[in-house]
FITIDO-537246 format. One line per field, with one value per residue: residue number from 1; z, y negated, x of N, C-alpha, C in turn; residue in one letter. Coordinates in steps of 0.02 Angstrom, whole numbers. Layout:
N
k: NUM/...
nw: Z/...
nv: Y/...
nu: X/...
caw: Z/...
cav: Y/...
cau: X/...
cw: Z/...
cv: Y/...
cu: X/...
r: A/...
This chain:
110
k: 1/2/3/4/5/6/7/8/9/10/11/12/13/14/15/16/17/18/19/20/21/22/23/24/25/26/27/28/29/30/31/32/33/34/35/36/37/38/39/40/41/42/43/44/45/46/47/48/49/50/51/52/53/54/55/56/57/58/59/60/61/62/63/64/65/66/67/68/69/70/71/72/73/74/75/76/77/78/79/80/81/82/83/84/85/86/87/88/89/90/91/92/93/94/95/96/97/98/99/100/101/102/103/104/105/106/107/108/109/110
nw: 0/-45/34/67/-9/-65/-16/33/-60/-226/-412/-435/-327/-206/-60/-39/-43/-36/-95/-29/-71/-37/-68/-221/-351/-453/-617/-712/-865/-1007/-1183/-1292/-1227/-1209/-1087/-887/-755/-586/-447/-306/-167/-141/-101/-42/-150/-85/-139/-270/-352/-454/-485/-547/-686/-805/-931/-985/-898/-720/-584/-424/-330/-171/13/159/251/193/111/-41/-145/-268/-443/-553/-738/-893/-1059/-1082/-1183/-1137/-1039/-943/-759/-707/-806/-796/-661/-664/-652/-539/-349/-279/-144/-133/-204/-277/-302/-254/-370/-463/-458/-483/-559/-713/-802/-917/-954/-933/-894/-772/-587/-536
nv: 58/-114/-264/-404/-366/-341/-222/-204/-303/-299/-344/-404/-488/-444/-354/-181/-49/108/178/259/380/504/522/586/499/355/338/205/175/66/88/2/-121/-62/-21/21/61/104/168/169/164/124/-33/-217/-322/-441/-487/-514/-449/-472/-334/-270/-220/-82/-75/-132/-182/-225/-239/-262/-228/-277/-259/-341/-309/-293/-168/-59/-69/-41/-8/-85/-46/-139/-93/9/169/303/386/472/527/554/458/331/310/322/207/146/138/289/402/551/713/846/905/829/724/839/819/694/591/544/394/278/124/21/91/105/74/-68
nu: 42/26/95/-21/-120/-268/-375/-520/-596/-687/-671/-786/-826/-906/-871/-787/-870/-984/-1098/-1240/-1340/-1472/-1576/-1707/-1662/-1767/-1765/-1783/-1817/-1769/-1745/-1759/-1687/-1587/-1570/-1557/-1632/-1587/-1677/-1681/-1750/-1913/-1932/-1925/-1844/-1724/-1600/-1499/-1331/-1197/-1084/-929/-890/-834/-875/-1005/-1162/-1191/-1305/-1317/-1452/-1525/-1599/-1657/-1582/-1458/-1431/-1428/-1535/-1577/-1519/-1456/-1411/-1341/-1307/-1289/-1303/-1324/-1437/-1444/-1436/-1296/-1211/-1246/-1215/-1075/-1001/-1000/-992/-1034/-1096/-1178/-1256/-1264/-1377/-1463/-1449/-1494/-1633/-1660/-1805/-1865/-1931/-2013/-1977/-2063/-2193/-2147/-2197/-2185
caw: 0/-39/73/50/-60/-17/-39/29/-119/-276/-475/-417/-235/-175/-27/-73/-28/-71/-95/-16/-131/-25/-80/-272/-378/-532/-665/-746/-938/-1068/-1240/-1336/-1218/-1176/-999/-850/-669/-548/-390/-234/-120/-154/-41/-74/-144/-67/-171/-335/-341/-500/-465/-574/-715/-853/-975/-979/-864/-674/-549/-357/-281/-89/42/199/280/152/112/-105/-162/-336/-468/-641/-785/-951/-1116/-1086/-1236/-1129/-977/-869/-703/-686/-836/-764/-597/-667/-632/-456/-277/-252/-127/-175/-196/-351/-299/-252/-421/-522/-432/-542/-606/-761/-830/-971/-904/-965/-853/-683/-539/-480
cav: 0/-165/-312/-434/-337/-333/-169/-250/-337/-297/-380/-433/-522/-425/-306/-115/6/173/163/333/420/539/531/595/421/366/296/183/164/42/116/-48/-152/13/-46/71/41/167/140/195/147/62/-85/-284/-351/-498/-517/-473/-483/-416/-276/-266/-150/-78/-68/-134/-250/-198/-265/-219/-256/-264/-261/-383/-271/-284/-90/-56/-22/-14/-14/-121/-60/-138/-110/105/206/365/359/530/491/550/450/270/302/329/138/120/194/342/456/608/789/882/956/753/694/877/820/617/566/488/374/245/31/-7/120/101/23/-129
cau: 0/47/89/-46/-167/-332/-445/-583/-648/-676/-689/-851/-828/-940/-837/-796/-909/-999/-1179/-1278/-1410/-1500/-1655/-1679/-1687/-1799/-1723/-1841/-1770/-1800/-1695/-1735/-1636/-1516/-1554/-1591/-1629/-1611/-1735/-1655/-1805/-1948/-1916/-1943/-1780/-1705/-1547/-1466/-1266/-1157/-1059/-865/-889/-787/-915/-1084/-1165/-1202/-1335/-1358/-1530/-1521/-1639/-1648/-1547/-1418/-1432/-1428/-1591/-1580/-1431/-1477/-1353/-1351/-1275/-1280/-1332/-1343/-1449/-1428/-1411/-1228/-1190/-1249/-1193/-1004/-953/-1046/-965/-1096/-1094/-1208/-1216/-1299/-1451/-1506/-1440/-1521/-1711/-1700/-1867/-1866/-1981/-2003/-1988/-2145/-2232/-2149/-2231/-2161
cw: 0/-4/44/-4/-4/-38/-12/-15/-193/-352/-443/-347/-197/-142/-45/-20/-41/-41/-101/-61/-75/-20/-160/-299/-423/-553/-707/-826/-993/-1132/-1290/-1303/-1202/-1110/-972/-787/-643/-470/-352/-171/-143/-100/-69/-85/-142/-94/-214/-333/-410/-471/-544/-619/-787/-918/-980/-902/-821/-621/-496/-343/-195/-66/90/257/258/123/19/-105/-253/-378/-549/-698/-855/-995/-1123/-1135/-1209/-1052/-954/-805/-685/-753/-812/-695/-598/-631/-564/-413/-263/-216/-129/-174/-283/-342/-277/-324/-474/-506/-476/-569/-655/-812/-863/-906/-897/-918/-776/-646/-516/-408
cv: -62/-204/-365/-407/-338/-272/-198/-264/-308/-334/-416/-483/-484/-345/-211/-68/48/181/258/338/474/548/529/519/435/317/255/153/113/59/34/-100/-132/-35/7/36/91/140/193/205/109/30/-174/-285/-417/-531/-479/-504/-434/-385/-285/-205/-137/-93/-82/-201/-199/-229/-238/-254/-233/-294/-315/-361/-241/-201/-94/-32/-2/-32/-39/-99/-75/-132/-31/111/300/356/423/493/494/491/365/263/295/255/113/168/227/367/500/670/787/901/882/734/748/852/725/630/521/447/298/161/25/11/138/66/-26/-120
cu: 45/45/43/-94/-235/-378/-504/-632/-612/-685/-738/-857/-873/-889/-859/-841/-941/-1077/-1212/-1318/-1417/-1555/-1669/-1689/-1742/-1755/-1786/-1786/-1800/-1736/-1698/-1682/-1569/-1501/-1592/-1599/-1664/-1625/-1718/-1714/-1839/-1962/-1913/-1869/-1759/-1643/-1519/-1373/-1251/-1115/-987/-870/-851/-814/-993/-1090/-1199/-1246/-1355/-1411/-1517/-1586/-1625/-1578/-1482/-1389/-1451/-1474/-1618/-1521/-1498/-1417/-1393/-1308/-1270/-1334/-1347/-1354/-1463/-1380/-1330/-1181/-1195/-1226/-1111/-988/-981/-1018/-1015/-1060/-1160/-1228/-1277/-1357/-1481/-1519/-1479/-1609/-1711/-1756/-1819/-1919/-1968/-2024/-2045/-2205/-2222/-2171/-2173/-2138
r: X/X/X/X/X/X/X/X/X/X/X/X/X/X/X/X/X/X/X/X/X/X/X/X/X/X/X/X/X/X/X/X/X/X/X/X/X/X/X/X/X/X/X/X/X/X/X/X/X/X/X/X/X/X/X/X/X/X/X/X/X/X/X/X/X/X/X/X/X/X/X/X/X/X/X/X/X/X/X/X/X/X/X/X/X/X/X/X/X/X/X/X/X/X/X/X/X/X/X/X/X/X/X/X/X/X/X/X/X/X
């Protein structure tokens, strides 16, 4: 480790950390804007921050309680959940991530 480095923060200012999934998600998809958003909890969201990403554009939704409740990616042409989650700190397991709903923008609830 370097003197004066900071892990802490990342691209984004927003401090590093690894966002739980234990509860399966939905992915709500729209293909014309090749945007997804995957819905962690349905919970009011009180703030949107970008997130540092390699490829595509990244949006956390937080709760009051500053806890991630949904992940916004745009610019993905392939929306399986392990495939939008690549640029976001998950922690996880497989049998959460094989149970994803998926359903079209247009038709998710608010």
């Amino acid at each position: 480790m370097n003197a004066g480095s900071s892990p802490d923060t990342g691209k984004s200012g927003i401090k590093r950390f690894v966002i739980p999934i234990t509860e399966p998600p939905v992915v709500e998809i729209d293909t014309e804007a090749t945007a997804a958003y995957i819905r962690l909890r349905d919970t009011k969201v009180v703030a949107t921050k970008p997130f540092g990403s390699e490829k595509g554009v990244v949006m956390l939704d937080f709760d009051a309680d500053e806890n991630v409740v949904g992940i916004e990616v745009v610019g993905q042409h392939e929306f399986s959940i392990r495939e939008l989650i690549k640029e976001v700190p998950v922690q996880t397991s497989d049998a959460v991530l094989n149970q994803t709903r998926y359903v079209a923008a247009d038709l998710a609830s608010a």
